[in-house]
C-alpha positions in Angstrom: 42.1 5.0 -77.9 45.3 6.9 -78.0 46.1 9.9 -75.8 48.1 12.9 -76.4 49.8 14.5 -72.8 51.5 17.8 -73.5 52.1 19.0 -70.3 52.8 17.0 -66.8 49.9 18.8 -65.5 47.6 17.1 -68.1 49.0 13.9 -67.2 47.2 13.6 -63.8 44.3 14.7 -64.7 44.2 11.4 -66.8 43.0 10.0 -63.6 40.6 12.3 -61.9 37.7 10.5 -62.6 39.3 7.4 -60.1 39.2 9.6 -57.0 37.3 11.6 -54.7 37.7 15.2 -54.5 39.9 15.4 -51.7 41.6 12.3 -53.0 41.9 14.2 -56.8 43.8 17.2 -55.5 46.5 14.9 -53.5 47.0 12.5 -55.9 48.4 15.0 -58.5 50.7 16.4 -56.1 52.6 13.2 -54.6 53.1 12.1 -58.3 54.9 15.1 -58.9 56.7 15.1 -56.0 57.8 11.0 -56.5 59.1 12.3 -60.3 61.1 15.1 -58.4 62.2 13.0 -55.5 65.8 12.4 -55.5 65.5 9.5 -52.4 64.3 6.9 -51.5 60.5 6.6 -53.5 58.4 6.7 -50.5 55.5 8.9 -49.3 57.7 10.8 -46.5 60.5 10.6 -49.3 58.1 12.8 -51.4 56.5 15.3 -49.3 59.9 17.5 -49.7 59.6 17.8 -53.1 55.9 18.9 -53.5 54.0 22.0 -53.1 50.7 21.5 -50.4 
């Protein structure tokens, strides 16, 4: 099955159903945050570059 993403936003939600709720909203946000970071890839590293 082949999968169309057209928006970075529709690329997590690829994954939703592998998570918890809590786990579903924070999951979406470090991934963005590890494609903006300019660093070192780490969860600190991240946390700059993402909007909680």
């Amino acid at each position: 099955m082949h999968t169309t993403i057209l928006t970075w936003t529709e690329l997590p939600g690829q994954f939703f159903g592998m998570f918890t709720q809590p786990g579903g909203h924070v999951f979406p946000t470090l991934m963005t945050g590890w494609a903006l970071c300019t660093a070192r890839r780490t969860t600190t590293g991240m946390l700059p570059f993402t909007v909680l």
